[in-house]
C-alpha positions as CSV (number, residue, x, y, z in Angstrom):
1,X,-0.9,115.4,-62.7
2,X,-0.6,117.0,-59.0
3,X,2.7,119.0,-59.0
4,X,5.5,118.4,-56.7
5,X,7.6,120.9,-54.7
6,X,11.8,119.6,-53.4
7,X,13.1,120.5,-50.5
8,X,15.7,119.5,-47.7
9,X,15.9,118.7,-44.1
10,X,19.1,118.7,-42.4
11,X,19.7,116.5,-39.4
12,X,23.5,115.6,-37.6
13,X,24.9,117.0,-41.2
14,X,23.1,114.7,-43.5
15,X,20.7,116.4,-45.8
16,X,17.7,114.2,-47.2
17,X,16.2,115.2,-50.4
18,X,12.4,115.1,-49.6
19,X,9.2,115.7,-52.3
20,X,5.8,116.5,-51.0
21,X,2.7,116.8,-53.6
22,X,0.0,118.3,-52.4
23,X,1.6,120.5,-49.6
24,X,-1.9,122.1,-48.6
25,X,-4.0,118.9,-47.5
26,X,-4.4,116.5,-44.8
27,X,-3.7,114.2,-43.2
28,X,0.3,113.8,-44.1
29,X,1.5,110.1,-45.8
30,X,5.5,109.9,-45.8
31,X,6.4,106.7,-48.0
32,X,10.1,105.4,-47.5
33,X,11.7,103.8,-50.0
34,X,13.8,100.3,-50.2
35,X,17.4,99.4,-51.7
36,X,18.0,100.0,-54.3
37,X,15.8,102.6,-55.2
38,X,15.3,106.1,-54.5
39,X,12.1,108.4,-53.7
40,X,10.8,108.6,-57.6
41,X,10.2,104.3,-57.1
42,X,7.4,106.0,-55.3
43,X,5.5,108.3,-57.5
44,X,3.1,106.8,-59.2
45,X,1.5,105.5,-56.1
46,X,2.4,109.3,-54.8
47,X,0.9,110.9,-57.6
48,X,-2.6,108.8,-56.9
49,X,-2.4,109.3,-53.1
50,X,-1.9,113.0,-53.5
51,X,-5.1,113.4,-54.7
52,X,-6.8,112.9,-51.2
53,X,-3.7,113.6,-48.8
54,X,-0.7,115.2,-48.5
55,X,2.2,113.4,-49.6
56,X,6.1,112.9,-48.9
57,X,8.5,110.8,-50.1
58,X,12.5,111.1,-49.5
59,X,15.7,109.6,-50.5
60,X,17.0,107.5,-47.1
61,X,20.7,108.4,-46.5
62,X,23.4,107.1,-48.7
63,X,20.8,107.0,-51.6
64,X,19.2,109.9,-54.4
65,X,19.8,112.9,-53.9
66,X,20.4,112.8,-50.3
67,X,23.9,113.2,-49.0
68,X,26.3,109.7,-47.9
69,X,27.7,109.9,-44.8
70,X,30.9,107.8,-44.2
71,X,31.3,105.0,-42.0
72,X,29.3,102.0,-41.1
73,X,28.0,103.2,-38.3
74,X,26.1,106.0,-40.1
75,X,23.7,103.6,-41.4
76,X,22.6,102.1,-38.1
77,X,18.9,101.3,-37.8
78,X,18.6,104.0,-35.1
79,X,20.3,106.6,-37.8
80,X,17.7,105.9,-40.2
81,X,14.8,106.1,-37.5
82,X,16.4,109.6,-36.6
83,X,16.3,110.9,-39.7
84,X,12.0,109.8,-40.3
85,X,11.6,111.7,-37.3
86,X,13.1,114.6,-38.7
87,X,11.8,114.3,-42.3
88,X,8.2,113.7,-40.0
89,X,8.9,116.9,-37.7
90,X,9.7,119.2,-40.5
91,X,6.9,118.2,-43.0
92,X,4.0,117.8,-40.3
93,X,5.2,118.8,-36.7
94,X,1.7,119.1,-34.8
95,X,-0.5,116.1,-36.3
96,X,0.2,112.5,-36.4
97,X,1.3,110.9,-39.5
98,X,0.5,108.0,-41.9
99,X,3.8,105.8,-42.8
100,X,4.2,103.5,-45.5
101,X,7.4,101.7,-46.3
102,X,8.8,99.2,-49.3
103,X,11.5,96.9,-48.7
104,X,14.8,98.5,-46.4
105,X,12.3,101.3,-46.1
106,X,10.1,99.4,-44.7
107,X,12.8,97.5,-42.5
108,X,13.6,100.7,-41.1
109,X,10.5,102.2,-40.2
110,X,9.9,99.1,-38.1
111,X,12.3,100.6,-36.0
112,X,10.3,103.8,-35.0
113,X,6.6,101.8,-35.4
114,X,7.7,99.6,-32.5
115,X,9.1,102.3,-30.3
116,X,6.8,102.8,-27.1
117,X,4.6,105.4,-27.1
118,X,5.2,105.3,-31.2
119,X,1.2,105.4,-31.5
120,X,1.1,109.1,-30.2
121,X,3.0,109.8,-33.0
122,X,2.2,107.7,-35.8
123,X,-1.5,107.3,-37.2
124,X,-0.9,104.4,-39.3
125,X,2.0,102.1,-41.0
126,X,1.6,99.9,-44.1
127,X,4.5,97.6,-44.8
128,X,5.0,95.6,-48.1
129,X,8.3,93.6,-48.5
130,X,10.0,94.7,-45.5
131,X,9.5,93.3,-42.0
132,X,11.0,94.2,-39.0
133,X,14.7,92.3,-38.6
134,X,13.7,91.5,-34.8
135,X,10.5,90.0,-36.2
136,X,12.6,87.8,-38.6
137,X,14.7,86.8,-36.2
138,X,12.1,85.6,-33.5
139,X,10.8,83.8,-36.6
140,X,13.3,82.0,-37.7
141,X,13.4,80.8,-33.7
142,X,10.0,79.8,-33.5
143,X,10.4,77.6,-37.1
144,X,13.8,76.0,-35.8
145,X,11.9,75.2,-32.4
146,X,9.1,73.7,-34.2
147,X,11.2,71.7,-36.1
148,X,10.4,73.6,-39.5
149,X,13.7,73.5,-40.4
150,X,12.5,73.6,-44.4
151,X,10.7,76.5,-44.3
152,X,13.5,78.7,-42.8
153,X,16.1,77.3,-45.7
154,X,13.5,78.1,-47.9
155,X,13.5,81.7,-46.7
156,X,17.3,81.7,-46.4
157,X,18.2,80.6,-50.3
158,X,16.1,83.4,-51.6
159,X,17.9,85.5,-49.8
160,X,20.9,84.6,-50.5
161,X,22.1,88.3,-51.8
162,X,22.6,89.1,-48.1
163,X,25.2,86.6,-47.5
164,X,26.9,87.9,-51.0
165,X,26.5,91.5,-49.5
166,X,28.4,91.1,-46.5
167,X,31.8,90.3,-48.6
168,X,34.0,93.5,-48.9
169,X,34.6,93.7,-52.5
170,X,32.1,91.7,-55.0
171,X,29.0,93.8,-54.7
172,X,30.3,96.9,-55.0
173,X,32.1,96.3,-57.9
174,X,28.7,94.5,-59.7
175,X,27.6,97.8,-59.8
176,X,30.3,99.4,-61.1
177,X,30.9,97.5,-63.7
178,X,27.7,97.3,-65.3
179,X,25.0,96.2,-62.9
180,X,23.5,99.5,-62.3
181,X,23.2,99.8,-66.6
182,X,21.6,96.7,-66.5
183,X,19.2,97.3,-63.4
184,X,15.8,97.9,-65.6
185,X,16.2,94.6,-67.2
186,X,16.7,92.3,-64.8
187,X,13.5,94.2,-63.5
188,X,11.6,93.1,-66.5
189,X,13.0,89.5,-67.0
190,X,12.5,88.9,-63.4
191,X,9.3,90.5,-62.6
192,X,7.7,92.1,-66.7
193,X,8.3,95.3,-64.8
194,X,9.1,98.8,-67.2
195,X,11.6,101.2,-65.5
196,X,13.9,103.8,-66.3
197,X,17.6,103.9,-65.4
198,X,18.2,106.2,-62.4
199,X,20.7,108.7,-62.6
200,X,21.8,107.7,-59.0
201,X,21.4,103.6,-59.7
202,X,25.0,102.9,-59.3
203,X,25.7,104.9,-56.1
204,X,21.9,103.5,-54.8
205,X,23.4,100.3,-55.0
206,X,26.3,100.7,-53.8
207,X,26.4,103.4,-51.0
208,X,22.6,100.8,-50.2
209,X,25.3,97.8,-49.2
210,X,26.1,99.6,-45.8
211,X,22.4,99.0,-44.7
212,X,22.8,95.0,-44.6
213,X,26.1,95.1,-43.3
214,X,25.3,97.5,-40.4
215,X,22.3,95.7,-39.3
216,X,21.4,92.5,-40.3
217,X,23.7,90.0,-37.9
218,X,22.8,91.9,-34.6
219,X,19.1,91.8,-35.6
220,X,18.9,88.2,-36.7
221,X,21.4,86.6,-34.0
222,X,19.7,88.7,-31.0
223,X,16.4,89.7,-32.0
224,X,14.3,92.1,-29.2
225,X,10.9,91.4,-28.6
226,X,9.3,94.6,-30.7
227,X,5.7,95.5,-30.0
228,X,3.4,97.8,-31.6
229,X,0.2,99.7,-30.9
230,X,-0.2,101.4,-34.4
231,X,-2.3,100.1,-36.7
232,X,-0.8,98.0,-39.5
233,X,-1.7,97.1,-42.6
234,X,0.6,94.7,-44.4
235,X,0.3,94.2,-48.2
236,X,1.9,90.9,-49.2
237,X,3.4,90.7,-53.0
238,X,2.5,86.7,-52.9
239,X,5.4,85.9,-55.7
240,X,7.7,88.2,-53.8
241,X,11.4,86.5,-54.8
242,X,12.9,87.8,-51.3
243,X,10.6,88.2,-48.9
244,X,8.5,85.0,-49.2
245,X,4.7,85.0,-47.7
246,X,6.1,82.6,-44.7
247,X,7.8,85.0,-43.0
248,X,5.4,87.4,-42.5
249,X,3.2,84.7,-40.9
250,X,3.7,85.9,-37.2
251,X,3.4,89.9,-37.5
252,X,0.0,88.6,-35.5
253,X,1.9,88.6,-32.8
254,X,3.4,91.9,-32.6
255,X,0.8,93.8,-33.7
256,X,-2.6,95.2,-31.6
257,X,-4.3,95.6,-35.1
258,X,-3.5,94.0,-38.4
259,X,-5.3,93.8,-41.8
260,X,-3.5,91.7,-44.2
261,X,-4.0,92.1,-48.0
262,X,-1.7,90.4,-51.5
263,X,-1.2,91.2,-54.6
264,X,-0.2,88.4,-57.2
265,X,2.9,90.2,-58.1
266,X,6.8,90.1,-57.5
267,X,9.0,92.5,-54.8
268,X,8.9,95.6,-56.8
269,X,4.7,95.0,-58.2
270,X,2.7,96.9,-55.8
271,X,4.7,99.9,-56.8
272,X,5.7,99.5,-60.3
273,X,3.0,97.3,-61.6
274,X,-0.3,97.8,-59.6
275,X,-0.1,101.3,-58.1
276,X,-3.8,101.8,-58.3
277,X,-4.8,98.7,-56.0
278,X,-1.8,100.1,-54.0
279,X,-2.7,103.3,-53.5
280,X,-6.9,102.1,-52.8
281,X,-6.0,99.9,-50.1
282,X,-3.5,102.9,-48.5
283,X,-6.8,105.3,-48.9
284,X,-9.3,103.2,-47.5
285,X,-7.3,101.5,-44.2
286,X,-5.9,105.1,-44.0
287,X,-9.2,107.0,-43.8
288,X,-10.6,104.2,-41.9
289,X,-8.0,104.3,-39.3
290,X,-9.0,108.5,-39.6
291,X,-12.3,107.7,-38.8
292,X,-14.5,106.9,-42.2
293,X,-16.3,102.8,-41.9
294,X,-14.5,100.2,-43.2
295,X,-15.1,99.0,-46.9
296,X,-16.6,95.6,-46.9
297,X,-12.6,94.2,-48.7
298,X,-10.9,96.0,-45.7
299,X,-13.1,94.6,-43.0
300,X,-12.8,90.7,-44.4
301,X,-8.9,91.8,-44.4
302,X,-8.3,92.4,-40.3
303,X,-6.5,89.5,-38.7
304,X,-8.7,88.7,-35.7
305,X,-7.3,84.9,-34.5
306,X,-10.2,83.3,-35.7
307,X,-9.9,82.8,-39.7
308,X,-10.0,79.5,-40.7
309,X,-6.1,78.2,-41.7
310,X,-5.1,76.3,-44.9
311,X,-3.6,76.4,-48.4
312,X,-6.5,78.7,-49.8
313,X,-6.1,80.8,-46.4
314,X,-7.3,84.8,-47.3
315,X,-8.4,83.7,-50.6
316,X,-11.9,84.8,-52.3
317,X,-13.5,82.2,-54.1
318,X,-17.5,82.6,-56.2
319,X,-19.2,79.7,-56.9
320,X,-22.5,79.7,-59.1
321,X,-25.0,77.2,-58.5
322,X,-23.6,76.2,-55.1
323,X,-27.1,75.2,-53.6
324,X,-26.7,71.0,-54.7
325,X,-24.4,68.7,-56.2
326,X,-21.3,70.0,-58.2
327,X,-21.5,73.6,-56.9
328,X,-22.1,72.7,-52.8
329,X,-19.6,70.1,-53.1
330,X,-16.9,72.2,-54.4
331,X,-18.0,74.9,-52.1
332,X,-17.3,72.9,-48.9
333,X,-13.6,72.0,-50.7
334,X,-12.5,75.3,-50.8
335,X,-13.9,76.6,-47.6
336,X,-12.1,73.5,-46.0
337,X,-8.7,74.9,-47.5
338,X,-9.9,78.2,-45.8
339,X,-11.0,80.3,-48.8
340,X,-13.3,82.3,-47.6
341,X,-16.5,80.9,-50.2
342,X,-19.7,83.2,-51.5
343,X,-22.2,80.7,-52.8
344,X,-24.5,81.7,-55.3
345,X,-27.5,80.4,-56.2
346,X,-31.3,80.8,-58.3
347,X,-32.3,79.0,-54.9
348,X,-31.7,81.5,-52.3
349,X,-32.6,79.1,-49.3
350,X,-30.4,76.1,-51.2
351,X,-27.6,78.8,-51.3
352,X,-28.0,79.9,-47.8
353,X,-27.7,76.1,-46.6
354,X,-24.5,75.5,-48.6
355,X,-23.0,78.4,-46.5
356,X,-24.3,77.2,-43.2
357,X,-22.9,74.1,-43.5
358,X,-19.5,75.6,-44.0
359,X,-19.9,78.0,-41.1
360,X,-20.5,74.9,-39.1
361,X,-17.5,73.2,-39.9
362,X,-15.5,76.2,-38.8
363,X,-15.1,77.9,-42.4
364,X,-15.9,81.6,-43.8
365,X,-18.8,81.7,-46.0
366,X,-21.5,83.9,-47.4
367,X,-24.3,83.6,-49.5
368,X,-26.9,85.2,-51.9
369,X,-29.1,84.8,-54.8
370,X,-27.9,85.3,-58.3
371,X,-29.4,84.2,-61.8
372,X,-26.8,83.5,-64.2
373,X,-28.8,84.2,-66.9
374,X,-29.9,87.3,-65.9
375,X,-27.5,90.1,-66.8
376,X,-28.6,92.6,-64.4
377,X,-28.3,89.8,-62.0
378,X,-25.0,88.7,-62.5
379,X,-23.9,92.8,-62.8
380,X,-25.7,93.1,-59.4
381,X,-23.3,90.1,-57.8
382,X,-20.2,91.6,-59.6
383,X,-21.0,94.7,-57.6
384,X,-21.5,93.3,-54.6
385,X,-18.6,91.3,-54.2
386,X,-16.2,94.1,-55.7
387,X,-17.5,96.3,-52.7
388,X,-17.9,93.7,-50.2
389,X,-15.1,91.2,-50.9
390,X,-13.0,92.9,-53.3
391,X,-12.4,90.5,-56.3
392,X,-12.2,86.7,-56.2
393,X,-9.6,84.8,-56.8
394,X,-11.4,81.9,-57.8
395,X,-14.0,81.4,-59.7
396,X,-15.9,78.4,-60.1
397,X,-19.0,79.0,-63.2
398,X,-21.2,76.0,-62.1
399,X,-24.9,76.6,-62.2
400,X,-26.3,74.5,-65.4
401,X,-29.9,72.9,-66.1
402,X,-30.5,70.0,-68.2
403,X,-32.6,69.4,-71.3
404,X,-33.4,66.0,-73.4
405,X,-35.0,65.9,-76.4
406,X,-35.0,66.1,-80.1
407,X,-33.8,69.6,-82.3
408,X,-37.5,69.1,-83.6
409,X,-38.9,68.8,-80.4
410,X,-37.2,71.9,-78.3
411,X,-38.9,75.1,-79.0
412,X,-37.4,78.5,-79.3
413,X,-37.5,78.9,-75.4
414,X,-36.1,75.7,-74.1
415,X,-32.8,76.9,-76.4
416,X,-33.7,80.2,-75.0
417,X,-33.1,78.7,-71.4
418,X,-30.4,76.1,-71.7
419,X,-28.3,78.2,-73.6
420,X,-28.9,81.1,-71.2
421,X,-27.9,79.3,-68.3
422,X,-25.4,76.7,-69.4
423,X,-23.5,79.6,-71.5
424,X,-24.6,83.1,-71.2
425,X,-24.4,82.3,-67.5
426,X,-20.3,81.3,-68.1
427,X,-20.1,84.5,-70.7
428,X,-21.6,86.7,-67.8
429,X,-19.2,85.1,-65.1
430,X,-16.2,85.4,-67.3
431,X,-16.7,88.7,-68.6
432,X,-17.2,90.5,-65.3
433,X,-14.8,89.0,-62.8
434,X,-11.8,88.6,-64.6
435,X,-12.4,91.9,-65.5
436,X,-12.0,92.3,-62.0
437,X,-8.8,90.2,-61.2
438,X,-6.9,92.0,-63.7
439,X,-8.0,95.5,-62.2
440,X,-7.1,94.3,-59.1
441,X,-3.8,92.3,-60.1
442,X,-5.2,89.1,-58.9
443,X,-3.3,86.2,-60.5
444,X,-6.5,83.9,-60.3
445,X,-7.9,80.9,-61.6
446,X,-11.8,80.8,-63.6
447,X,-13.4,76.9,-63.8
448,X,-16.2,76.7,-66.1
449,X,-17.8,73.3,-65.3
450,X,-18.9,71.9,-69.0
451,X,-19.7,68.0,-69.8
452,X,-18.6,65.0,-70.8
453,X,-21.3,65.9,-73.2
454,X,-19.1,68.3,-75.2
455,X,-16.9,65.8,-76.5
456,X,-19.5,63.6,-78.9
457,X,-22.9,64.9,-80.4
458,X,-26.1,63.0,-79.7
459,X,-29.7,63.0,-81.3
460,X,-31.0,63.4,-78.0
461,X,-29.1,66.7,-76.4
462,X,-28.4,68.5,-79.2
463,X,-29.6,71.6,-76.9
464,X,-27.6,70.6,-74.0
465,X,-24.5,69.1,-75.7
466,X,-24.5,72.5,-78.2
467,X,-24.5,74.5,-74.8
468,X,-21.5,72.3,-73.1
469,X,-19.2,72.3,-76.5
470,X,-19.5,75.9,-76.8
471,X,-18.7,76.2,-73.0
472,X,-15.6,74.2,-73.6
473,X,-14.1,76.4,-76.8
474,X,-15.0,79.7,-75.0
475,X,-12.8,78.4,-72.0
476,X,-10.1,77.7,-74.6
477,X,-10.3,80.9,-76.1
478,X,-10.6,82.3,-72.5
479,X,-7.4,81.0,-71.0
480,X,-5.0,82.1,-74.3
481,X,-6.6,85.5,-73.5
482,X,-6.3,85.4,-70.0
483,X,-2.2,83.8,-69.8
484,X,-0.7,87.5,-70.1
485,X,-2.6,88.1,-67.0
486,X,-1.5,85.2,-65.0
487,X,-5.2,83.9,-65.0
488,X,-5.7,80.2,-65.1
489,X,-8.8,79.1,-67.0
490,X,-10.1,75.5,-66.7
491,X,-13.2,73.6,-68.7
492,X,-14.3,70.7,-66.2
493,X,-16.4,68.1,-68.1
494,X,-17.8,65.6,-65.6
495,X,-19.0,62.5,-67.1
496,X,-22.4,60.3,-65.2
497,X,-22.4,62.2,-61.8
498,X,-25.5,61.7,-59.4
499,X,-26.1,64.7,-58.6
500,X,-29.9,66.6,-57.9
501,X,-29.8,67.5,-61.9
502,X,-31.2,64.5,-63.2
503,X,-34.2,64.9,-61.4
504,X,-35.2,68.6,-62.8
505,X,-33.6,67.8,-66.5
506,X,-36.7,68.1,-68.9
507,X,-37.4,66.0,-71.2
508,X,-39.1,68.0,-74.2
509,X,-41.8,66.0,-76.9
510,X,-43.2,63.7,-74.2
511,X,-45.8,63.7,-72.0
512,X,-46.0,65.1,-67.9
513,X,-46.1,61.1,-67.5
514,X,-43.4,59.9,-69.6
515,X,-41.7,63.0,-68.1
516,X,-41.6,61.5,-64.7
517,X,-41.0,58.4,-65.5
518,X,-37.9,59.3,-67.6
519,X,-36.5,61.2,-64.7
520,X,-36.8,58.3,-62.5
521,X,-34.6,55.7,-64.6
522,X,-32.3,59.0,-65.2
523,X,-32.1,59.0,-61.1
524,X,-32.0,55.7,-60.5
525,X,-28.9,54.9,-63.7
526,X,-26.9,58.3,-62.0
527,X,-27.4,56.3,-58.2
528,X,-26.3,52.9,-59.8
529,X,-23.2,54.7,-61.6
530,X,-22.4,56.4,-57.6
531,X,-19.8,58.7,-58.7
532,X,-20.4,61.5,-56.3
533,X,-20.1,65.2,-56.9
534,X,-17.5,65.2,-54.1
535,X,-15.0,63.9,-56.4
536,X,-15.6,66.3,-59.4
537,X,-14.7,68.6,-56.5
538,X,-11.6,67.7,-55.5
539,X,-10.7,67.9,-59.9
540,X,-11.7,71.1,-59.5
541,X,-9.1,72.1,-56.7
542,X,-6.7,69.7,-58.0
543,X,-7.0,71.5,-61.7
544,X,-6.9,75.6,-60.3
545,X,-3.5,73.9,-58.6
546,X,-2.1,72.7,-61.8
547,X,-3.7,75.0,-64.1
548,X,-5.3,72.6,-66.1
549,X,-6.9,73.3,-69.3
550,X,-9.0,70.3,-69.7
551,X,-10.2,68.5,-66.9
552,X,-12.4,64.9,-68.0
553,X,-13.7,63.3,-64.6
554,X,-15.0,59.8,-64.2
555,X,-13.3,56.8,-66.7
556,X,-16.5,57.9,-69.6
557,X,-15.8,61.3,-69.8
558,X,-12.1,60.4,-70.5
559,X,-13.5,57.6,-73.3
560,X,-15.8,60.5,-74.8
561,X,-13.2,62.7,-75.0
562,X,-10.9,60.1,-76.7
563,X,-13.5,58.9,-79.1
564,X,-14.2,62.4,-80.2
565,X,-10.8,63.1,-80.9
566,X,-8.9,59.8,-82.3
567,X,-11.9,58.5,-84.0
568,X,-14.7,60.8,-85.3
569,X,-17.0,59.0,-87.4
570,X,-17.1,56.3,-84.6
571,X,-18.3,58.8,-83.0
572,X,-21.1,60.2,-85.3
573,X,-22.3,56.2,-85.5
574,X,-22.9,56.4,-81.5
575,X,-24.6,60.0,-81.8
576,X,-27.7,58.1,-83.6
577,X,-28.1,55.5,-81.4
578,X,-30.8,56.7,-79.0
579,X,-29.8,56.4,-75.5
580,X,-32.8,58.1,-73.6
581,X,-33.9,56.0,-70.3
């Protein structure tokens, strides 16, 4: 663990308690705390940073170990950007320096980012959870004039502490009387967060009050037009209970530069719960901004004007087997809802089609070749979309083959095949990029696309069918496992879809001939049936927004599934009738 040195600076008779770790490196990152916290809500994203920069954090006025003036006035926004200009001049007078601000400290370094000429001074600011109050204000404006009177009441109920703030005598007595004690646990009912009680909580939260009541009406009722040219990154915590996602939407349009990246996590998360994603993305926009190229995540995470809008905006989602039917289908969905889609597929030119298709709509897609049941394959497009994309938060396990015929008839490859596409190519999937969303706190969703076929045996898939029900248990097992990460897991099992499949399904213990011919009627029985991949798409959104477990789609997959379960030897009658084309 990098030590830390305390010290003071003094400034119109306040004294801030500032840390620095690593005093003897460069270039400088000063990270300002929120309310009700204190400097040590910084360091384990200090302690992590500190290993490539040099580091200070300090208590704002009125909070730690920092003295508390008296007076409302003291608390001013213009007080608080006085005294980051003197932490700033004392720590690193001749070089320009990296901010990065939670909650009021965020808030309050607003005020000297959007000062002019602030750029010759600052490198850098990352905000999370705090925006600027004249920002908030010209948004609530712009909703009101656009008649979006919902979203602003939205905004305004959760934060409805500010109203309760502004009355002379409640709050201040909460933490008197026990609120401070009790601080860590609502923490850890309200967001599963572990934190110590701070020898200073009460007078944090208290002495803290003075910063809503000294600056919140004049900001929100008469809100300045505030500008920036420094480069911002802004780090959305997408479950934040007080600063929803909504009202960062138009930082756009104050900012020269902006990169936008979320977490899956509440207000304090990015801190508390995922300080090594927090600290990465500070490293790599900072020593971008320093100089160094842009990692492949950061580059996809500038806000340029021309990113495609909707519900899955700045979302990541994979999809195997995207070249044809199922996979393309549900490709296009999500890229219409302005996820930005890589589609995969055996098929490199199939895969590569699929994304142009999107790109001529207007979407974001990429594309490459992957065999899912290759390991070194799959490892290879784990590693390129950790470095290029960062990790998904959606992903769709698709690609599947088909294979008819007797157990007597399939030889030790055709299992050999089936089995490693159909399910070593979910196993491979699974295993590697959940590992990824929980590294990178992504509260994602996995679809494994099974079968009807997994419901009821048959003499005449026992290959395919074996493949499909073991997809369907492993996505059970998957999704207990995966709850206490907030990662959905979802089994699709599409019933007669006409998709390209029933033309490359083999049929093993027949001849080239009879081959053909069986594929033909297959075809021609999938056409007649017409239920069209399209719609196994749209279950597919519709179950990664409901988190379903279970998803049957078409009227037969439901009856499989409710003849394997309500009446079983029914079922095993059926399994012996030979159904083959």
């Amino acid at each position: 663990m990098v030590q830390w040195r305390d010290s003071k600076v003094s400034r119109d008779g306040v004294d801030l308690a500032v840390r620095t770790w690593s005093s003897d490196k460069s270039p400088t990152v000063v990270l300002v705390h929120g309310y009700p916290d204190a400097n040590h809500v910084w360091e384990k994203v200090a302690e992590r940073l500190s290993r490539d920069f040099k580091v200070v954090a300090y208590d704002v006025r009125g909070a730690g170990n920092s003295s508390i003036p008296k007076g409302r006035a003291a608390y001013k926004l213009r007080q608080l950007r006085d005294d980051l200009h003197a932490v700033m001049d004392a720590v690193c007078p001749n070089e320009k320096v990296h901010l990065v601000g939670h909650d009021w400290g965020s808030i309050q370094t607003w005020e000297s980012v959007t000062d002019p000429g602030a750029e010759q001074r600052i490198a850098s600011y990352t905000t999370l959870s705090g925006p600027c109050l004249d920002h908030v204000g010209q948004w609530m404006k712009a909703r009101l004039r656009e008649q979006k009177i919902g979203t602003v009441l939205n905004q305004l109920a959760h934060s409805w502490y500010i109203g309760a703030f502004q009355l002379p005598v409640l709050a201040p007595t909460l933490w008197k009387v026990g609120l401070a004690k009790a601080w860590p646990q609502l923490l850890r009912r309200s967001e599963n967060l572990h934190s110590e009680t701070s020898a200073t909580q009460q007078q944090d939260g208290i002495h803290g009050i003075e910063l809503y009541r000294a600056n919140m009406r004049p900001s929100l009722l008469k809100p300045r037009e505030r500008y920036t040219k420094v480069p911002v990154q802004l780090i959305v915590a997408r479950e934040d209970n007080y600063v929803r996602p909504a009202m960062l939407e138009d930082l756009h349009l104050w900012t020269d530069r902006l990169w936008r990246r979320e977490l899956d996590c509440g207000h304090w998360g990015p801190l508390l719960q995922h300080p090594d994603v927090t600290a990465r993305w500070i490293r790599e926009f900072i020593q971008h901004i320093d100089g160094a190229p842009a990692s492949g995540p950061l580059q996809r995470s500038e806000v340029t004007g021309t990113h495609p809008k909707g519900p899955d905006s700045g979302k990541r989602v994979v999809v195997t087997g995207a070249g044809s039917g199922i996979g393309r289908e549900t490709a296009l969905a999500f890229a219409r809802r302005g996820a930005l889609v890589l589609c995969t597929d055996i098929n490199a030119e199939a895969a590569a089609s699929t994304a142009s298709i999107i790109i001529r709509e207007g979407g974001d897609a990429l594309s490459r070749k992957c065999d899912v049941s290759n390991t070194r394959s799959m490892e290879a497009l784990a590693n390129y979309v950790e470095k290029e994309l960062g990790a998904p938060d959606i992903l769709i396990n698709n690609a599947g083959i088909g294979l008819s015929g007797s157990l007597l008839d399939t030889s030790v490859k055709d299992w050999q095949q089936v089995l490693g596409v159909n399910l070593w190519g979910v196993i491979h999937g699974c295993r590697l990029f959940a590992r990824q969303m929980v590294d990178n706190g992504k509260a994602g969703h996995i679809v494994n696309v099974a079968s009807a076929a997994a419901f009821l045996p048959s003499r005449m898939l026992p290959a395919y069918a074996t493949s499909k029900s073991a997809v369907l248990m492993f996505s059970e097992c998957l999704r207990a496992e995966m709850a206490e990460h907030n990662i959905g897991v979802s089994a699709i099992c599409p019933g007669i879809i006409d998709t390209p499949i029933t033309r490359s399904t083999r049929f093993v213990g027949v001849a080239d001939e009879e081959q053909s011919r069986r594929r033909e009627d297959a075809a021609k029985l999938y056409q007649r049936r017409a239920y069209t991949p399209d719609r196994v798409a749209q279950a597919i959104v519709e179950a990664v927004q409901n988190n379903r477990a279970v998803v049957p789609v078409s009227p037969e997959a439901r009856g499989m599934q409710w003849l394997g379960r309500f009446t079983p030897s029914l079922a095993r009658n059926l399994a012996q009738v030979d159904m083959t084309p």
